[in-house]
N, C-alpha and C positions, 0 to 999 in steps of 0.2 A: 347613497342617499344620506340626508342629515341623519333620518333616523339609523341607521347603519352606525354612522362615526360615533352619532352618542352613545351605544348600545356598545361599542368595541369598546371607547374610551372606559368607560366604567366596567368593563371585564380587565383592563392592563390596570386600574388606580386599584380596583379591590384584590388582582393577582401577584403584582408587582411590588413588594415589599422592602422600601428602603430600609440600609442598615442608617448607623449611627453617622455614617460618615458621607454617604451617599443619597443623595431623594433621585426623584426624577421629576422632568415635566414634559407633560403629552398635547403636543397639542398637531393639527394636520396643516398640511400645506400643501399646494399646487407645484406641477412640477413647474409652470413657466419659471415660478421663486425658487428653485431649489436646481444647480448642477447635480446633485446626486440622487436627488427623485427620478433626473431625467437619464440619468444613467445607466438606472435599477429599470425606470421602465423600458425604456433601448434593450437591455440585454434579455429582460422575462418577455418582452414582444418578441423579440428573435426565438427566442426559446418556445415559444409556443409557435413561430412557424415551424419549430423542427419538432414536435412531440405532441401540437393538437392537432387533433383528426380533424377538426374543422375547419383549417387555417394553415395546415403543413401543407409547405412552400416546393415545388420542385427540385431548386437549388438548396435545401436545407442541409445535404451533405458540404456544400461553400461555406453556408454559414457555420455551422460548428466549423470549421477547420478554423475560420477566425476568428472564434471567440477561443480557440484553444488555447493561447498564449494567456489569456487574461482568466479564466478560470482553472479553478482545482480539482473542484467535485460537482457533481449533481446528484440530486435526491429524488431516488425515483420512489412512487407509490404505487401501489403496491412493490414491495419489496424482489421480486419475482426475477431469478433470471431469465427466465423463458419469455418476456416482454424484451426482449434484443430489439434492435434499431437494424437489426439485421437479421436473416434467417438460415441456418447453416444448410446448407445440401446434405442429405443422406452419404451421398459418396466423398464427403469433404473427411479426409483421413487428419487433417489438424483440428475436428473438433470431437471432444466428446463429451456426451452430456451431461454421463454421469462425474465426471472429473470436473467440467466448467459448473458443475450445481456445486460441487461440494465446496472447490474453491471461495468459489463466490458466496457461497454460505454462511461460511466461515470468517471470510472477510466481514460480513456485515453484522456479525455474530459479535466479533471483535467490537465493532466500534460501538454497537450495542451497549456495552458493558462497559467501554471506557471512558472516561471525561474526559481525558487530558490533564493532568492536574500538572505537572513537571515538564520541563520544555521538550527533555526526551521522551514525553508520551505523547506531547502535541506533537511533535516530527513522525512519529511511528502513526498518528491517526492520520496527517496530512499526506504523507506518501501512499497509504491504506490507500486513505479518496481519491489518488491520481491515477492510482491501479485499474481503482474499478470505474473513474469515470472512462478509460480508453477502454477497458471489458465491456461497458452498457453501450456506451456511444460512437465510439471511434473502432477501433480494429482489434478484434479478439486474439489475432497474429500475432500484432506489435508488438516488440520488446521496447518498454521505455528507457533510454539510455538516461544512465546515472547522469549526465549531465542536466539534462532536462529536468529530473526527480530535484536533485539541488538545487536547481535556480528557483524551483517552485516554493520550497523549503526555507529560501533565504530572505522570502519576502517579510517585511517587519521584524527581522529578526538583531538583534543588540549585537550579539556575535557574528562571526562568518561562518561557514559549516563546511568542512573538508570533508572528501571521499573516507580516509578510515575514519570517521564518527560516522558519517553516514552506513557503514557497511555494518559497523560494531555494534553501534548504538539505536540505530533503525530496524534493519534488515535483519539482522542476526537474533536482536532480543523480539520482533515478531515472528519469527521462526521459532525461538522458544518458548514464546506460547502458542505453540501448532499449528499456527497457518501455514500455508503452501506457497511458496513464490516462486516462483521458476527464474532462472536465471540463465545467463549464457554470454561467452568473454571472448567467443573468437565468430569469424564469417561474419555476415552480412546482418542480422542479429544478435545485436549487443544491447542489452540491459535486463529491467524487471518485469515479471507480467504475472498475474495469476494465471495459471493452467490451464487449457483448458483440451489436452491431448495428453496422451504416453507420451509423445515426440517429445513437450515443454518437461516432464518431469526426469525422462534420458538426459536432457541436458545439465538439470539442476543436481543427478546424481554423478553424470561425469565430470561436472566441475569441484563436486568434492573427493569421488575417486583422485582427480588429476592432483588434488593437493593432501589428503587424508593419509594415502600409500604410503608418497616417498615420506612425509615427516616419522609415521611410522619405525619404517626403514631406518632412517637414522637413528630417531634413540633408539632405536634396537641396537647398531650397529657401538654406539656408543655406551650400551648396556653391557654387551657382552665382552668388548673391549676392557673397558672399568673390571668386569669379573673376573674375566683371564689375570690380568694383572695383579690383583688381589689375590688370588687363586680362590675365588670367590667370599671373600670374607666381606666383601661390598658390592650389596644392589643398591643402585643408584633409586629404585622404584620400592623400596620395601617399605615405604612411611605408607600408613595408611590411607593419606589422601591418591596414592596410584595407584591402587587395588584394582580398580575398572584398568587400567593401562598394564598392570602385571598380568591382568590375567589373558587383554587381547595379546600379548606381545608371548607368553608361556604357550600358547594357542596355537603360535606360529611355529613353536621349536616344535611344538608335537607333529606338525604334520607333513 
């Protein structure tokens, strides 16, 4: 209604505060005038066959698979994992609840708190939302293969983005700040997923068993090598920045 558009317009002119370099101007338009109105409204009409109870469509599982390629994220409200798009069976041993809450939690906890302000915090939020739009919407199972997370990643982007920035600079620095990702490099799942089982986190511990060990192993092996020869007058590890590495690897000789 007109009175609507007047009543918005003057909540975005007294909210929206140009800087020194920037104004704006609001005004509305029909989508006949507009390819991107008609766009916007094409994709939130789909979306409401697949998520309004009013209007969801039987085919809505069709439809999301094709809007898959062209979105990243959805925003659901209430916040809630237990609003699934799916319902797990009691007997379904790949899900549990208490692991798919915390995950999902977590994730949302993250972007919560984060802007984006630097291009690798926009890559670390946008990979976030591709997680969890295939945890709400698509398949709680699924591992997203690293290829697909990239392509998504790449979109508008000045650079190109290779596999080690994306493992280092993505994956690894939201791992250190304590979200959960589950991973997995070999069989018939391969890529990223939040949690949401024992099973997804076995994997993501034997993938750093399978690489954590041997690297061990070698500088140990090259530790004690260097000592012999010296007749220990040289640890390779004595600086204090390997103190955590002196004391896993002194750990090993004790036992």
């Amino acid at each position: 209604s007109n009175d609507f558009m007047l009543g918005f317009k003057k909540y975005v002119e007294a909210n929206h505060i140009p800087d020194l370099f920037f104004g704006s101007e609001f005004r509305f338009q029909g989508s006949p005038n507009s390819v991107l109105i008609q766009v916007a409204d094409f994709i939130a009409g789909t979306l409401g066959r697949c998520y309004d109870e009013l209007k969801k469509s039987p085919k809505h599982i069709e439809f999301l698979e094709i809007l898959k390629p062209k979105i990243t994220s959805l925003n659901f409200f209430p916040k809630d994992v237990r609003n699934l798009d799916y319902e797990p069976s009691t007997d379904d041993k790949e899900y549990d609840n208490t692991i798919a809450e915390l995950s999902y939690n977590l994730a949302n906890n993250f972007l919560d708190k984060n802007k984006g302000i630097s291009q690798e915090e926009k890559d670390q939020i946008n990979c976030l939302k591709l997680l969890l739009l295939y945890f709400k919407a698509y398949d709680y199972k699924k591992y997203v293969s690293t290829k697909e997370i990239i392509n998504h990643l790449r979109v508008d982007r000045e650079k190109p983005i290779n596999e080690q920035y994306f493992r280092s600079k993505v994956v690894a620095k939201l791992r250190d700040e304590g979200l959960i990702i589950a991973s997995k490099s070999s069989g018939d799942k391969k890529g990223y997923k939040l949690p949401t089982s024992v099973e997804d986190l076995y994997y993501f511990v034997n993938h750093g068993n399978s690489m954590i060990i041997p690297m061990l192993a070698r500088l140990k092996r090259c530790r004690d090598t260097i000592k012999l020869a010296t007749q220990n007058q040289t640890d390779i590890l004595e600086k204090i920045e390997y103190e955590q590495l002196r004391t896993i690897l002194d750990a090993w000789d004790k036992q």
